[in-house]
Backbone as a chain_set.jsonl record, in Angstrom:
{"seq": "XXXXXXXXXXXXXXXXXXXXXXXXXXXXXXXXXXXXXXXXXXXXXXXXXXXXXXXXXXXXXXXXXXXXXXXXXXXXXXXXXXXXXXXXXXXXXXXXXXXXXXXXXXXXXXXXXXXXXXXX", "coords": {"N": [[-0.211, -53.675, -52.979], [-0.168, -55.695, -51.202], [-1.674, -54.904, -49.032], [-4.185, -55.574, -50.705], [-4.016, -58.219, -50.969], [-4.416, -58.662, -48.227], [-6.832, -57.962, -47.58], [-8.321, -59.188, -49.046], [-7.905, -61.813, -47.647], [-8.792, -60.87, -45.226], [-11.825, -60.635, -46.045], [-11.965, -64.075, -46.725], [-11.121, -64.56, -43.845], [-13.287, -63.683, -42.911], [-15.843, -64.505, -43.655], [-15.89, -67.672, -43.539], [-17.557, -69.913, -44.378], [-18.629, -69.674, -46.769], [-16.118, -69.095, -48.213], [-15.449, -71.589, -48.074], [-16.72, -72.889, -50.131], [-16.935, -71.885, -52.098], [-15.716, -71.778, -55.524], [-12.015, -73.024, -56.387], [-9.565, -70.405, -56.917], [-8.544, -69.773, -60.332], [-5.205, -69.832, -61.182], [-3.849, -67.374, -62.483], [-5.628, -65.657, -62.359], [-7.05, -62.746, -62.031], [-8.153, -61.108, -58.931], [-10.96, -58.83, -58.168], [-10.216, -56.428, -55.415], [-12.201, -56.178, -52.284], [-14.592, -53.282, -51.892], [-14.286, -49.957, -50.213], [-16.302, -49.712, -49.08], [-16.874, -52.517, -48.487], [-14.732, -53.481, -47.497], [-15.006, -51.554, -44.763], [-17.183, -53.239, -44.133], [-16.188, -55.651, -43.315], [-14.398, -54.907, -41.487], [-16.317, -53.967, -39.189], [-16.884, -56.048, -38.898], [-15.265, -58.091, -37.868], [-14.066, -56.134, -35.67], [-14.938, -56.716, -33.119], [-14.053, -59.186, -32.414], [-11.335, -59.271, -32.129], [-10.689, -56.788, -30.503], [-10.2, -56.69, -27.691], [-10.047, -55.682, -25.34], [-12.493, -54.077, -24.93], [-12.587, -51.337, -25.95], [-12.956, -49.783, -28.201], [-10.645, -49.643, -29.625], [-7.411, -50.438, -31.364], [-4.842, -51.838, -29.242], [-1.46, -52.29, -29.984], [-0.56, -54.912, -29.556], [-3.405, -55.695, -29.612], [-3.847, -55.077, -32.669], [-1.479, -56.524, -33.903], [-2.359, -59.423, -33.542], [-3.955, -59.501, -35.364], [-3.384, -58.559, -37.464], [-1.355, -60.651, -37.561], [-2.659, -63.014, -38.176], [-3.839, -62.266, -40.485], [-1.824, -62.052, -42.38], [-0.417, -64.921, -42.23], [-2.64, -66.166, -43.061], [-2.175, -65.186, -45.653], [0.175, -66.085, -46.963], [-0.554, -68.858, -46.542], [-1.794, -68.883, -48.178], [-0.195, -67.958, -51.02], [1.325, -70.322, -50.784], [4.35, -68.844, -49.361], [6.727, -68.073, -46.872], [7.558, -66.471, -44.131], [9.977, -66.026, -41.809], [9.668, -65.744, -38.203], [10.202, -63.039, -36.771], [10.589, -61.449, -38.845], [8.104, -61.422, -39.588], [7.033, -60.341, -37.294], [7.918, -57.597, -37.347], [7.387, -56.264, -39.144], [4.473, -56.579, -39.058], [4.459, -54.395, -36.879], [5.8, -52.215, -38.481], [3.295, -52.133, -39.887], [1.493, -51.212, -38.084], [2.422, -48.602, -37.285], [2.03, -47.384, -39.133], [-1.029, -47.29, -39.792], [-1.833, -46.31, -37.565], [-2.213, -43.283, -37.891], [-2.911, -41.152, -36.461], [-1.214, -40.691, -34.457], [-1.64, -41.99, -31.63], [-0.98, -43.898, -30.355], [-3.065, -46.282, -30.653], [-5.317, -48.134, -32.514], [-8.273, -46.926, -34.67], [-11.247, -48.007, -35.329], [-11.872, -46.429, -37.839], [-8.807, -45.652, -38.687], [-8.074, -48.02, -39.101], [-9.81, -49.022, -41.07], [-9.23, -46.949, -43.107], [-6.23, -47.526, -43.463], [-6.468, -50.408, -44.519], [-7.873, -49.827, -46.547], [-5.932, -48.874, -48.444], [-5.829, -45.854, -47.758], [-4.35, -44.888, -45.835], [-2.064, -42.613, -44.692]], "CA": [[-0.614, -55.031, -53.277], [-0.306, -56.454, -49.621], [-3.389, -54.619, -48.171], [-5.491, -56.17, -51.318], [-4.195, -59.494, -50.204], [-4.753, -58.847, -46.59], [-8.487, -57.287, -47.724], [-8.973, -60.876, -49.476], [-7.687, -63.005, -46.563], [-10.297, -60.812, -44.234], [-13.095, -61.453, -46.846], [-12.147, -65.572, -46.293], [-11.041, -65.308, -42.987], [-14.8, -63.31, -42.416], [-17.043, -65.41, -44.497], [-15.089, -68.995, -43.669], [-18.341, -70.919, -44.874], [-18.3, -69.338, -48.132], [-14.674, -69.825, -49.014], [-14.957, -73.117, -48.541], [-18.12, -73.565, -50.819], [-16.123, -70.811, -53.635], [-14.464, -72.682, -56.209], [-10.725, -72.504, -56.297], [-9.573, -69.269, -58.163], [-7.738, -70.233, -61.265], [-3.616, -69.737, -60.944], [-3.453, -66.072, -62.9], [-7.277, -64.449, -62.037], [-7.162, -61.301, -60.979], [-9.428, -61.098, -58.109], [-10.825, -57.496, -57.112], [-10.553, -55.881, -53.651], [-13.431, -55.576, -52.012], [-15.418, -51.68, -52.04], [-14.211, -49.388, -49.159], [-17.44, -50.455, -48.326], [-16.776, -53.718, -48.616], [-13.5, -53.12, -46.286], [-15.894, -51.445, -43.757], [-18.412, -54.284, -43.169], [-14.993, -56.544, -42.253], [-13.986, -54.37, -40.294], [-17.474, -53.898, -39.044], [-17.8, -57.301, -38.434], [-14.238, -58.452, -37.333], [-12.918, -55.607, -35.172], [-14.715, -56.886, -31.679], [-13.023, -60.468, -32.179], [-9.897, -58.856, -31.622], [-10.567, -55.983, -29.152], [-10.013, -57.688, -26.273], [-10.826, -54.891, -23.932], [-13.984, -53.543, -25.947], [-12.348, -49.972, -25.84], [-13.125, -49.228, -30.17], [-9.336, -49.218, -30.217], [-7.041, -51.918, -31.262], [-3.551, -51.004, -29.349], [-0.654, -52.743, -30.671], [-0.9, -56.28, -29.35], [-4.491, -56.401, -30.703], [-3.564, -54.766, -33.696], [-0.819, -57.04, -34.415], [-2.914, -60.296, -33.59], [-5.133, -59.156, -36.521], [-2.494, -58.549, -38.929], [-0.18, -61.609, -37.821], [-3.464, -63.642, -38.533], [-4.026, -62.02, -42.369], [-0.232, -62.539, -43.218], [-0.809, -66.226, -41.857], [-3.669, -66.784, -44.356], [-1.378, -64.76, -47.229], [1.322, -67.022, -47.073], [-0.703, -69.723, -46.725], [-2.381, -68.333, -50.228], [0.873, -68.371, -52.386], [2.813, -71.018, -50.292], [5.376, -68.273, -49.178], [6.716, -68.177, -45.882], [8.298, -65.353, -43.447], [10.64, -66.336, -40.381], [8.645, -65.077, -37.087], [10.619, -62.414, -36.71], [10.346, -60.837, -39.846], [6.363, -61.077, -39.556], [6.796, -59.383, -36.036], [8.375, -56.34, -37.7], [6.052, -56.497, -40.519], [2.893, -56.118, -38.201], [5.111, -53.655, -36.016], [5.605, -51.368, -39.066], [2.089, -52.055, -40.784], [0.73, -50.52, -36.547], [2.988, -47.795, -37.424], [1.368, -46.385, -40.531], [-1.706, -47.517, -39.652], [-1.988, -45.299, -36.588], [-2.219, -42.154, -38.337], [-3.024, -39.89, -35.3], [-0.177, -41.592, -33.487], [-2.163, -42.187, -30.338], [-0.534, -45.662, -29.627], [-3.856, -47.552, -30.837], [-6.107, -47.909, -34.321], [-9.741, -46.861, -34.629], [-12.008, -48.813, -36.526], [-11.797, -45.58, -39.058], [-7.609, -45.941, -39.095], [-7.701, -49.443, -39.63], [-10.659, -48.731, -42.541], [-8.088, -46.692, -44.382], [-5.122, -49.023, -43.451], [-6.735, -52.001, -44.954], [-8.117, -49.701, -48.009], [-4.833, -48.383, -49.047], [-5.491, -44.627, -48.261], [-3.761, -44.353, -44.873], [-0.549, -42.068, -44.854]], "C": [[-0.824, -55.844, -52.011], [-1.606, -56.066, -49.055], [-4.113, -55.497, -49.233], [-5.345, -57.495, -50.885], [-4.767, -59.311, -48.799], [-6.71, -59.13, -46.73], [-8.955, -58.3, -48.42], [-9.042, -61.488, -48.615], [-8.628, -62.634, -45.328], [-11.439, -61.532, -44.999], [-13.105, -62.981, -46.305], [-11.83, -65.397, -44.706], [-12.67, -64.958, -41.941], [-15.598, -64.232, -42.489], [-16.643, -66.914, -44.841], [-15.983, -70.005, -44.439], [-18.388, -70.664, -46.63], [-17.399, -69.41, -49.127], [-14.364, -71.248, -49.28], [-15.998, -73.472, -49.1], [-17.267, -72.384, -52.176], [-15.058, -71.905, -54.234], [-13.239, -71.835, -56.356], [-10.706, -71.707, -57.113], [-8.469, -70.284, -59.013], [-6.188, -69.18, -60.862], [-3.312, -68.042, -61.455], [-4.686, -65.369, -62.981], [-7.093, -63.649, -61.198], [-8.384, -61.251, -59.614], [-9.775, -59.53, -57.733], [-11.038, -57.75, -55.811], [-11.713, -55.748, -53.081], [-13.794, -53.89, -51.784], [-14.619, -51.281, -50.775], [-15.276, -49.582, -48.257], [-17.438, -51.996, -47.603], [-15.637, -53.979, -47.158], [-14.28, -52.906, -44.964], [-16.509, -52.204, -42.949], [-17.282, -55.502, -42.682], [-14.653, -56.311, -41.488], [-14.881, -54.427, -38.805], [-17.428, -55.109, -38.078], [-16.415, -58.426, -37.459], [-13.683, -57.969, -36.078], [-13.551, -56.185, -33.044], [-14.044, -58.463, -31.526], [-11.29, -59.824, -31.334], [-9.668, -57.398, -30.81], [-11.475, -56.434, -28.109], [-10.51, -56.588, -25.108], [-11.779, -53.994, -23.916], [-13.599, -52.263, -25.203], [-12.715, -49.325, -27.295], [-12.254, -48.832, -30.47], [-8.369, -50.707, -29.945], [-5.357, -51.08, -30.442], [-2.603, -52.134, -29.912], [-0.4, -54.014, -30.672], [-1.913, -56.591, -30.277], [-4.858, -56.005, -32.269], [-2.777, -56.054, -34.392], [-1.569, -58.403, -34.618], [-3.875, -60.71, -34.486], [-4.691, -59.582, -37.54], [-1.598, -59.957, -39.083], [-1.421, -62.832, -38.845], [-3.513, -63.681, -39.711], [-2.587, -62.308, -42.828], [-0.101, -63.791, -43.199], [-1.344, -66.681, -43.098], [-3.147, -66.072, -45.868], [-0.624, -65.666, -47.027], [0.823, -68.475, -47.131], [-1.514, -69.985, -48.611], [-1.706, -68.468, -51.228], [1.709, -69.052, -51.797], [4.328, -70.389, -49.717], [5.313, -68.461, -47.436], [7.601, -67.071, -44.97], [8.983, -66.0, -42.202], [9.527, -65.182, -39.045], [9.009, -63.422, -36.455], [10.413, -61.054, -37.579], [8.498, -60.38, -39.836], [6.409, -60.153, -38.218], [7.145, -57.64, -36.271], [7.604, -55.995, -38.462], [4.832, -55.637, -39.759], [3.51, -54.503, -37.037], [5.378, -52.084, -37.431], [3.848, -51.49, -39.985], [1.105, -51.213, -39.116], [1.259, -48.707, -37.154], [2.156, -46.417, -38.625], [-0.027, -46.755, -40.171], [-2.927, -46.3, -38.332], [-1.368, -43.76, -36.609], [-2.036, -41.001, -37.334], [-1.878, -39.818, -34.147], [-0.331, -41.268, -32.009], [-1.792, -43.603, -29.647], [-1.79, -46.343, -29.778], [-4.658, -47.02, -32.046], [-7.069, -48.029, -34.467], [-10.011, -47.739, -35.523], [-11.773, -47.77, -38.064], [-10.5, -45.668, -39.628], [-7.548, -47.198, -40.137], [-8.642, -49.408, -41.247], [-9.426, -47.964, -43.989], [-7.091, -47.184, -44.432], [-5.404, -50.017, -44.457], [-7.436, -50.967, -46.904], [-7.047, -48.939, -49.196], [-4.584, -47.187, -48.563], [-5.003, -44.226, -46.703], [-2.645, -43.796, -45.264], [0.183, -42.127, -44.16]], "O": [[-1.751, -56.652, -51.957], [-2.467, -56.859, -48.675], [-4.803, -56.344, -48.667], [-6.337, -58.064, -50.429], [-5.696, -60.036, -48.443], [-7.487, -59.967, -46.271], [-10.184, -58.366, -48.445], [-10.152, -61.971, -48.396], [-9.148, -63.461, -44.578], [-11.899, -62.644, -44.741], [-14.019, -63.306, -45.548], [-12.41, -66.297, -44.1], [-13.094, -65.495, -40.918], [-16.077, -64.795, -41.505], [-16.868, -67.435, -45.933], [-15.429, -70.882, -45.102], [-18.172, -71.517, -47.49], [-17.534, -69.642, -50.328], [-13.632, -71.872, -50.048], [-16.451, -74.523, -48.648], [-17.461, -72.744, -53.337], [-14.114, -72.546, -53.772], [-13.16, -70.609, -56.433], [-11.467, -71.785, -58.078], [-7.797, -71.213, -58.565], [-6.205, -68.052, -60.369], [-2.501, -67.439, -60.753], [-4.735, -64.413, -63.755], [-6.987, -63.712, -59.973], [-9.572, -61.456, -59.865], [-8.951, -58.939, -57.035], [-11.626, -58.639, -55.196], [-12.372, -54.883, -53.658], [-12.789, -53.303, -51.382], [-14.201, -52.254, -50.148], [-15.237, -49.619, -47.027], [-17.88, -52.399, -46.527], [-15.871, -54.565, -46.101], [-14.306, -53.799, -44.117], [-16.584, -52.183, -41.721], [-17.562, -56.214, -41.718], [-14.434, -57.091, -40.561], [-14.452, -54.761, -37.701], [-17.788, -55.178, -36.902], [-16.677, -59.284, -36.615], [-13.019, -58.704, -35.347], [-12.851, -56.068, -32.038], [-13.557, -58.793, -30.444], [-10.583, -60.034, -30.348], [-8.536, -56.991, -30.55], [-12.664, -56.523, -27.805], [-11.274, -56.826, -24.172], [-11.928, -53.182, -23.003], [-14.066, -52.005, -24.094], [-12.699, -48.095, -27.294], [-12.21, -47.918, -31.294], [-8.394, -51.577, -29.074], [-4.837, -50.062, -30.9], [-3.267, -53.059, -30.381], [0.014, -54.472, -31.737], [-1.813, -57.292, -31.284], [-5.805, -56.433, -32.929], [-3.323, -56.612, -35.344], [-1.562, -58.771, -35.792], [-4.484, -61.778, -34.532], [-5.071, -60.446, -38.33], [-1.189, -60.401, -40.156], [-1.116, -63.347, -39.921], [-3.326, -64.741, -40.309], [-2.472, -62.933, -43.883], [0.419, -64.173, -44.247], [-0.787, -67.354, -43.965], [-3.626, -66.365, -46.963], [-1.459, -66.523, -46.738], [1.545, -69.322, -47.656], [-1.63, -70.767, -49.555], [-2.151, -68.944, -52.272], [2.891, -68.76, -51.982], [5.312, -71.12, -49.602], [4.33, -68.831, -46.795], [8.691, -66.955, -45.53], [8.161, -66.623, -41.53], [8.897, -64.141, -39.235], [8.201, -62.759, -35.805], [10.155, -59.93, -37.148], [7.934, -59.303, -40.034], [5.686, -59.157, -38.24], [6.743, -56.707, -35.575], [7.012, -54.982, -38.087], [4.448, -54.473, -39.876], [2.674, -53.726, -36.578], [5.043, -50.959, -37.06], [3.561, -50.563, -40.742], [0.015, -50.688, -39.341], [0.443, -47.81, -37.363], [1.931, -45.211, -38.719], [-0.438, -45.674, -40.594], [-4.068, -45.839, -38.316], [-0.546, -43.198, -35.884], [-1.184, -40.115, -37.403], [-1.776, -39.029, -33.208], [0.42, -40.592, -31.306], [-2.268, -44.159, -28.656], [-1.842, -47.246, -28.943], [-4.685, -45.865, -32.473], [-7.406, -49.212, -34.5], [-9.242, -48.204, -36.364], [-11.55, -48.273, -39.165], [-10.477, -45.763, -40.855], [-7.196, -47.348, -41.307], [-8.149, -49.729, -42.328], [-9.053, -48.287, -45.117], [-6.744, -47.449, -45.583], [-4.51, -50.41, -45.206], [-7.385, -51.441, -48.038], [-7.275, -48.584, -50.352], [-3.397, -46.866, -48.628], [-5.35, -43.093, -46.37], [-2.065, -44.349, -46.198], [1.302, -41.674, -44.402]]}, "num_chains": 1, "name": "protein.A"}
């Protein structure tokens, strides 16, 4: 359930002009995930914002700066809130699984299955 939030909060934090022209969702609407496809073109379209040293690998700083960002805009989604700490571990185990090959950094293809559920 956390990646589909995350994979919403890219969608708005991608397409900022659009969210704010989308009427509010109603309180119990399911929203779907976007396509693996759909995942892709965020990725696609997000991942040189946050690689900082245009290598086509996020390592764990610019990994985390990604994820602290989407947990940011979840919490700001259902009003919940995490101590800073707790989010630092959070993004520190979400690097963890994320970086399948465990090369210390997360391809655009990792992070694709990260964010679409089917990383292991």
């Amino acid at each position: 359930m956390i990646r589909a939030l995350f994979v919403m909060a890219a969608c708005a934090v991608a397409t900022p002009a659009l969210a704010q022209d989308a009427p509010a969702p109603q309180a119990n609407a399911a929203q779907p995930a976007p396509s693996g496809d759909g995942v892709a073109a965020i990725v696609d379209t997000e991942f040189p914002a946050y690689d900082q040293n245009n290598d086509s690998q996020l390592d764990r700083a610019e990994f985390s700066r990604w994820m602290v960002a989407l947990k940011d805009q979840e919490m700001k989604a259902t009003g919940k809130s995490l101590p800073p700490g707790e989010i630092t571990a959070w993004a520190d185990g979400a690097f963890a699984t994320a970086d399948t090959d465990k090369s210390g950094t997360v391809s655009k293809p990792e992070l694709i299955a990260y964010l679409s559920g089917s990383a292991g």
